[in-house]
N, C-alpha and C positions, 0 to 999 in steps of 0.2 A: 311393777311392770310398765305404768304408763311413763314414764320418766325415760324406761331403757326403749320403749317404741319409739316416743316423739324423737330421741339422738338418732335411734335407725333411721327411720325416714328421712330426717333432715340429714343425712349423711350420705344416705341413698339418692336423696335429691340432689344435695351439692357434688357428689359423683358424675351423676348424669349431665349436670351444668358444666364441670370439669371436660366429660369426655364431647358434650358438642360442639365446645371452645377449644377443645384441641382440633377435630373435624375441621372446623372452618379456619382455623391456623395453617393445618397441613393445605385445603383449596385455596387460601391464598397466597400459600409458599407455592403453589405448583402455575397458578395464574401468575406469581410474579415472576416466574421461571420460565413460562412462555414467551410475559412480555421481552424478558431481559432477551431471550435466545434468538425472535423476532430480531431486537436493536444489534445484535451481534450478527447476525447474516445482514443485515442494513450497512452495518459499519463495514462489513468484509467487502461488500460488494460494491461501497463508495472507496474503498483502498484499491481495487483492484480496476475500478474504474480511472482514479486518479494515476497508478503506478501505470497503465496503459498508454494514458494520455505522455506522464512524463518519459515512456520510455519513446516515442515517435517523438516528442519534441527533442530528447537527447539525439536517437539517432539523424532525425533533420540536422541536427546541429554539426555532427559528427561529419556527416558526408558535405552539405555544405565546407566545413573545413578542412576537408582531403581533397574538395574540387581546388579549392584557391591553394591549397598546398601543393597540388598537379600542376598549375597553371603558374607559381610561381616558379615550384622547380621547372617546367617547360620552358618559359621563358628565361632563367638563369644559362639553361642549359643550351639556349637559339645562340645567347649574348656569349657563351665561352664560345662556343663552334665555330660564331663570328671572329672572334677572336686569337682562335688557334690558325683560322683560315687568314687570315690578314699578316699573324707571323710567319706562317710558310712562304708567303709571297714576299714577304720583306727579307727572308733569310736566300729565298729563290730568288732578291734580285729584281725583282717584278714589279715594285712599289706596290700603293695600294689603290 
């Protein structure tokens, strides 16, 4: 009998050593799952900081380029008027 006690106990002890090394596996799987979920609303919210930023830089860009695309068609469009007005005069005879 004492041969079959000393295996129990020590089997019973290496259980117990088993199950507190699992314990403290699962608290550091669930710590390392906060850190991670923390770094993931950190990362979302520098994405969403940057995608903000770049969409007012894009739309700056955008309207800046429809001003001077106004202003060019504007101006092409002074230079025909001028143009159409100077051939009526020249077909009317009028010079210019």
């Amino acid at each position: 009998m004492g041969r079959l006690l000393e295996d129990m106990t020590r089997l019973s002890g290496e259980i117990r050593t088993l199950h507190e090394n699992f314990r403290a596996f699962r608290k550091e799987l669930a710590e390392g799952n906060r850190d991670r979920h923390m770094d993931v609303i950190e990362m979302c919210t520098d994405f969403a900081g940057s995608h903000s930023r770049m969409a007012k830089r894009v739309r700056e860009q955008r309207l800046a380029f429809l001003r001077n695309l106004k202003q060019g068609v504007g101006g092409q469009l002074q230079a025909m008027k001028a143009d159409v007005a100077a051939a009526r005069r020249a077909w009317a005879g009028r010079g210019t």
